[in-house]
N, C-alpha and C positions, 0 to 999 in steps of 0.2 A: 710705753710711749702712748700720746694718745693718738685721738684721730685724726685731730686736725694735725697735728705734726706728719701722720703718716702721709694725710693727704699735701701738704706740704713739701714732702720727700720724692712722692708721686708727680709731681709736676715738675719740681727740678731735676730732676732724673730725663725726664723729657728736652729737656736743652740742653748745648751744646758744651761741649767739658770746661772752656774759660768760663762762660757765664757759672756753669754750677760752682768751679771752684771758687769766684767772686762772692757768691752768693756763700757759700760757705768759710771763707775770708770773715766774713760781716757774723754769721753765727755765731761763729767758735770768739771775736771779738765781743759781740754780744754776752755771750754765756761768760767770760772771761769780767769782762765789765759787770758783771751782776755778781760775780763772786766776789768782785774787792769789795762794792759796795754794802754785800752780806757781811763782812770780814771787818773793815769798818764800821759795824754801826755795830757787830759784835762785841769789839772792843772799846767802844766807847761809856766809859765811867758816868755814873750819876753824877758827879762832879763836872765830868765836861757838858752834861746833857743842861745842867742847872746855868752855867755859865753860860750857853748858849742862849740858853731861855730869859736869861737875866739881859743879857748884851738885845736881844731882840723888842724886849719890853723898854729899855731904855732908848732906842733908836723909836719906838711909837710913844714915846713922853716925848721927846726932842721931835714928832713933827718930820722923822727924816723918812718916811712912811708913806706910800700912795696905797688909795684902794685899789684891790685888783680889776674891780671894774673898771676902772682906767686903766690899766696893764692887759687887760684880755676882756673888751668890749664884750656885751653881753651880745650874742647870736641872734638876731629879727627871722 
């Protein structure tokens, strides 16, 4: 475990049993969400990865494409 998790565990522990279980609700969700995500891109074929890469190229020839500096302004 590291530190920052321990210290993490150390403050929730400090609050009261719904909040902790909420909090640990959102975790275990958490850690559950990053497993599929691991799990999916595990299984994903060079074939599907090419297909994507192809389908994404073809959408920035067609113009159906914004810079992301228009999608997430640059920070001042």
């Amino acid at each position: 475990m590291t530190e920052l998790l321990r210290q993490a565990i150390a403050q929730i522990e400090k609050l009261l049993p719904d909040q902790q279980d909420a909090i640990a609700a959102r975790l275990l969700a958490e850690v559950q969400d990053e497993q599929n995500w691991e799990n999916r891109f595990a299984a994903t074929t060079d074939t599907q990865w090419d297909q994507m890469a192809a389908m994404v190229l073809e959408e920035i020839a067609n113009g159906e494409t914004v810079p992301l500096d228009t999608v997430f302004p640059p920070q001042k």
